[in-house]
ROSE-4610 file (N, C-alpha, C; in Angstrom, 1 decimal, always signed):
// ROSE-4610
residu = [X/X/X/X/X/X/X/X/X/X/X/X/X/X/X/X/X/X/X/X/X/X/X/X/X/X/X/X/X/X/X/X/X/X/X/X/X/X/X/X/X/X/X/X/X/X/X/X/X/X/X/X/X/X/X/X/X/X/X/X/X/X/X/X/X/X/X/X/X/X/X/X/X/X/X/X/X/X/X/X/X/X/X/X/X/X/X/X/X/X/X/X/X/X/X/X/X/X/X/X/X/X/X/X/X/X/X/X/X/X/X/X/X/X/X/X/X/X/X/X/X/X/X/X/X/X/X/X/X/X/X/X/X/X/X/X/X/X/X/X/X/X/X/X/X/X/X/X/X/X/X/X/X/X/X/X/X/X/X/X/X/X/X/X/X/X/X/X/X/X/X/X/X/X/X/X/X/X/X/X/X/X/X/X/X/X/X/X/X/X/X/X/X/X/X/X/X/X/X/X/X/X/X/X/X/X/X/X/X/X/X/X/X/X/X/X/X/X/X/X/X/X/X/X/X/X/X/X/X/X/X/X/X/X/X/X/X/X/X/X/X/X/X/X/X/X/X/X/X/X/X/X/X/X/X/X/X/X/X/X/X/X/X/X/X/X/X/X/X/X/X/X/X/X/X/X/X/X/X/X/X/X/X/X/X/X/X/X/X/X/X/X/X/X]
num = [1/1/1/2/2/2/3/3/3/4/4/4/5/5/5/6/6/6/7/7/7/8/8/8/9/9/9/10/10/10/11/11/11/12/12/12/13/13/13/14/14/14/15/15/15/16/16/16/17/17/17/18/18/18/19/19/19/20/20/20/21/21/21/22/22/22/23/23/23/24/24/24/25/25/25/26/26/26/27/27/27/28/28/28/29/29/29/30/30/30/31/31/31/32/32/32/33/33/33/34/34/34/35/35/35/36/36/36/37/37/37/38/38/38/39/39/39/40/40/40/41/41/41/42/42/42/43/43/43/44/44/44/45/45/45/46/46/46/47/47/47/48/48/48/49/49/49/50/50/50/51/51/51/52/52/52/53/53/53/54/54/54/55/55/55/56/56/56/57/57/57/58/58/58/59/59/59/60/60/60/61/61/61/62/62/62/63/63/63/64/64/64/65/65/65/66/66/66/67/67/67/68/68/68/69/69/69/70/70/70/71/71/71/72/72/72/73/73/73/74/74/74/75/75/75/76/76/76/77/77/77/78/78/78/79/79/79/80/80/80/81/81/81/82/82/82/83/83/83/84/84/84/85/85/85/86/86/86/87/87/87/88/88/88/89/89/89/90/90/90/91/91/91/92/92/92/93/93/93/94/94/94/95/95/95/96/96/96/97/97/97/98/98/98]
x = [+220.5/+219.7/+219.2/+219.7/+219.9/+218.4/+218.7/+217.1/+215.9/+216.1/+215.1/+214.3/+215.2/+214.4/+214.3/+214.8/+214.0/+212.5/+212.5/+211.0/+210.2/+210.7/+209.9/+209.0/+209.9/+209.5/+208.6/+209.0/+207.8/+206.6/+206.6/+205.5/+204.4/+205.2/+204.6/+203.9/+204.7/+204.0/+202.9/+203.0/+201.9/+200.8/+200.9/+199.8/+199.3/+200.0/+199.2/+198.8/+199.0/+198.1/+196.7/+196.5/+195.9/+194.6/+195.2/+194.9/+194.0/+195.0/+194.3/+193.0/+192.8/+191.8/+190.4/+190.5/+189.8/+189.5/+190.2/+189.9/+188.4/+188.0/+186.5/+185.8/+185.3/+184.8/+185.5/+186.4/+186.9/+186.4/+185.2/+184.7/+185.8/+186.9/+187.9/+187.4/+187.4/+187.5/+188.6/+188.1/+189.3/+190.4/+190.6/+191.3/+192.6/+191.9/+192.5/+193.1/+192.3/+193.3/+194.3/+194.1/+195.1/+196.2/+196.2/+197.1/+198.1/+197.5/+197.6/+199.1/+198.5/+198.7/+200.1/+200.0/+201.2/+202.3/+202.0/+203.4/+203.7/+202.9/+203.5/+204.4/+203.9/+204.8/+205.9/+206.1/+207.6/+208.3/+207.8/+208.6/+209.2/+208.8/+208.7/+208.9/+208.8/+209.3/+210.4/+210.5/+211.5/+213.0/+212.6/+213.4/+213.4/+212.4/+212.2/+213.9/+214.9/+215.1/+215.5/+215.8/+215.8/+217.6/+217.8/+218.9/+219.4/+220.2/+220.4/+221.7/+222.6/+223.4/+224.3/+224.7/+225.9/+227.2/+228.4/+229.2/+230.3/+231.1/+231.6/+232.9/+234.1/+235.4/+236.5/+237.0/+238.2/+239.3/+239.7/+241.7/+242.3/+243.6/+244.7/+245.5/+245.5/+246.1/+245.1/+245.7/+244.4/+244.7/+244.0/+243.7/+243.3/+243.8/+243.5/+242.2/+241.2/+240.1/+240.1/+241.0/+241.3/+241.3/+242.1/+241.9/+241.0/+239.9/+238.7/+238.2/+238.1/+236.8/+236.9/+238.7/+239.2/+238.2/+238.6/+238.1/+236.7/+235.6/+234.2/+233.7/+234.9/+234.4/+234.5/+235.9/+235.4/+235.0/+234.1/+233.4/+231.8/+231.5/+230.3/+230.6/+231.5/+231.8/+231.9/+232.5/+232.5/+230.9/+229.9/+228.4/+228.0/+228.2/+227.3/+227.2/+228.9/+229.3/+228.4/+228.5/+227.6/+226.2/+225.4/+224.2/+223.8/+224.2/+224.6/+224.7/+225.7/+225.7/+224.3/+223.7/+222.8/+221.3/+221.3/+220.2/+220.4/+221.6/+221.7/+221.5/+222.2/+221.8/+220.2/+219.5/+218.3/+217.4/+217.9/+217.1/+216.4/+217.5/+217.2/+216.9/+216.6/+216.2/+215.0/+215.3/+213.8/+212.7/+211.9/+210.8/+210.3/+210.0/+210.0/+211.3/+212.7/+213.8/+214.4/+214.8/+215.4/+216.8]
y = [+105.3/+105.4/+106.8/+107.8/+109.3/+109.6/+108.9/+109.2/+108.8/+107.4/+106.7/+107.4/+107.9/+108.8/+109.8/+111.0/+112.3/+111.7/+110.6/+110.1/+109.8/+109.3/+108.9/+110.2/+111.2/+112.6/+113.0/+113.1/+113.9/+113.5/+111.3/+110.8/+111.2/+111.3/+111.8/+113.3/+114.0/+115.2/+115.5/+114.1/+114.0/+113.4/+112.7/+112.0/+113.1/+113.6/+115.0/+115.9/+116.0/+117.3/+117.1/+115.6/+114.5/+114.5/+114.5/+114.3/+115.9/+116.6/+118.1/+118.4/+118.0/+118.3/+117.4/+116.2/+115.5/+115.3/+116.3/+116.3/+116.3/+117.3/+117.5/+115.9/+115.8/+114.7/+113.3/+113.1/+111.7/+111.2/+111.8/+111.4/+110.8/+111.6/+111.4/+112.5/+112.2/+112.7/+114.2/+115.0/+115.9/+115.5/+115.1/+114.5/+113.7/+113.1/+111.8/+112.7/+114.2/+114.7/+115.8/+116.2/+116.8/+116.1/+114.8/+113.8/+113.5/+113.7/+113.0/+115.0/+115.8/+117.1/+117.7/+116.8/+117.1/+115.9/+114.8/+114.3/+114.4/+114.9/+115.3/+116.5/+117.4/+118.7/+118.2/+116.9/+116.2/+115.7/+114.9/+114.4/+115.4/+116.5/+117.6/+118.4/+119.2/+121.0/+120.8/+119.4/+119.3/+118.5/+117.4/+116.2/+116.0/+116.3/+116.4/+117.0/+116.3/+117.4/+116.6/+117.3/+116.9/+116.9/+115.4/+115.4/+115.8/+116.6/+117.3/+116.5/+116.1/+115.0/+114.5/+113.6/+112.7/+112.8/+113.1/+113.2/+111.8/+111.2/+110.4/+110.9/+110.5/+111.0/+109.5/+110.2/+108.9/+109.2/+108.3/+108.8/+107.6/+108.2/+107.2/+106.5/+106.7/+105.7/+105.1/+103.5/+103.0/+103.3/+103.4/+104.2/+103.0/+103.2/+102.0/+102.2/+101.0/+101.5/+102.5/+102.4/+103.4/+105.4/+105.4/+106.5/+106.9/+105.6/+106.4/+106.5/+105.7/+106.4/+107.9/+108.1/+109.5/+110.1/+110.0/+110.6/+110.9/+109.6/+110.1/+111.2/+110.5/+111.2/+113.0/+113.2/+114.8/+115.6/+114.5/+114.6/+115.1/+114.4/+114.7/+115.4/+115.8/+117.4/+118.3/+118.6/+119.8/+119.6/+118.7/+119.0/+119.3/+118.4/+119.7/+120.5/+121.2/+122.7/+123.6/+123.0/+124.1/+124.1/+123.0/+122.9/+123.5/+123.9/+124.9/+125.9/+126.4/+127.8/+127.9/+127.4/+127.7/+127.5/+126.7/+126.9/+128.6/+128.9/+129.9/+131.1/+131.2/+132.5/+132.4/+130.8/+131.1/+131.3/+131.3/+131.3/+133.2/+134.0/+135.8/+136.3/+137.5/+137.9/+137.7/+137.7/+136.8/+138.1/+137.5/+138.4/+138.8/+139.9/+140.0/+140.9/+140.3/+140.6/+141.9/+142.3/+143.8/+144.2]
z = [+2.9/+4.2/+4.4/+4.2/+4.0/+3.2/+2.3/+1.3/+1.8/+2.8/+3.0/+3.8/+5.0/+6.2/+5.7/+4.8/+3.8/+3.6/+2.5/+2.4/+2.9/+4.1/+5.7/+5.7/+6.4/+6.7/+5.8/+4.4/+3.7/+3.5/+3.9/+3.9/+5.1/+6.0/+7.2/+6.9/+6.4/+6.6/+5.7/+4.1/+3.2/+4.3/+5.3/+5.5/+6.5/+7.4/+8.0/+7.6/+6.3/+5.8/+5.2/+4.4/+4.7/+5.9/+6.8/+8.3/+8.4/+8.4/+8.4/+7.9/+6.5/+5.4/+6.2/+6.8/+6.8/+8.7/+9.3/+10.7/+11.1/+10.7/+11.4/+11.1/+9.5/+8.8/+9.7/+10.0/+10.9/+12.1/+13.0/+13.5/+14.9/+14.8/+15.9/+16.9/+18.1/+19.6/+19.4/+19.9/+20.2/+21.0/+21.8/+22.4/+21.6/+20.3/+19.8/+18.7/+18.0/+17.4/+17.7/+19.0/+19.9/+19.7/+20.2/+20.1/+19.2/+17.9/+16.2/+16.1/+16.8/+16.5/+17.2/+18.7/+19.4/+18.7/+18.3/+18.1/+16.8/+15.7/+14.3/+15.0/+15.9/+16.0/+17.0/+17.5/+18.2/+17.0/+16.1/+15.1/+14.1/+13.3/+12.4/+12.9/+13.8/+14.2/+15.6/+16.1/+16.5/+16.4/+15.5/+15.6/+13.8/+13.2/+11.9/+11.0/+10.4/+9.5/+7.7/+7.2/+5.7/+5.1/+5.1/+4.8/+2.9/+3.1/+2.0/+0.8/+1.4/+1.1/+1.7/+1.2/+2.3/+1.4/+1.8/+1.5/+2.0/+0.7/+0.9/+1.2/+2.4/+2.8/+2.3/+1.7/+0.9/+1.3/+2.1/+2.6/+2.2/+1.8/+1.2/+1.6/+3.3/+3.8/+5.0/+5.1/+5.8/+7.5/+7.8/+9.4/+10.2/+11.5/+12.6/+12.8/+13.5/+13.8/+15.2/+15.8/+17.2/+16.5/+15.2/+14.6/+14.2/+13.6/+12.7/+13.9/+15.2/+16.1/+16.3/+16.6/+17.4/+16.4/+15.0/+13.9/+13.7/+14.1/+14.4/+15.7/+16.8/+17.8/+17.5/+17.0/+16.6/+15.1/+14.8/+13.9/+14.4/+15.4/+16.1/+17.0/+17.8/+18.6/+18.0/+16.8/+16.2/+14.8/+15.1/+14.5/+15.7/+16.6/+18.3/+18.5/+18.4/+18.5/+17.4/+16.3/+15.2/+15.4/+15.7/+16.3/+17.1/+18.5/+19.5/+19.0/+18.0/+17.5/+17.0/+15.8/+15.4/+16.1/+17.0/+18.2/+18.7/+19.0/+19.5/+19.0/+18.2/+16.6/+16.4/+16.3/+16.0/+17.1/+18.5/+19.8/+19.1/+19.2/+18.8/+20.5/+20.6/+22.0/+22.4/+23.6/+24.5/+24.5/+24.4/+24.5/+26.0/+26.0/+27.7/+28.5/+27.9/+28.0/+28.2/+29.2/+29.5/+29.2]
């Protein structure tokens, strides 16, 4: 599944570059490729990312499903928490900023 949406992505961004080369020549409305411009940059520069691999987790004893959820649930708080960090680290100082 991991692979599928990577390929998604890069199709998309094959077909906007695509898109780029052939803007003027398309006889599209500015308006319509404004459009075409704002939601490649919602899908890709914000929501966009490239899954690198999936790691399979093998435990030896079988776990209730009450455990694996505990187990997903702070699986996804501590990916937020790093997410957060690195939003943050990459925010840098504000421009303007005293």
């Amino acid at each position: 599944m991991s692979r599928l949406i990577t390929r998604q992505i890069r199709l998309i961004e094959q077909l906007y570059g695509v898109f780029e080369k052939c803007e003027q020549q398309s006889g599209l409305k500015p308006h319509e490729i404004a459009k075409v411009k704002s939601e490649y940059d919602k899908l890709i520069q914000k929501y966009g990312a490239q899954i690198l691999s999936v790691t399979r987790i093998l435990r030896s004893e079988v776990e209730s499903p009450t455990v694996v959820k505990e187990l997903i649930t702070q699986g996804e708080q501590k990916a937020l928490e790093k997410i957060d960090k690195l939003r943050f680290l990459n925010s840098g100082p504000q421009q303007g900023a005293t």
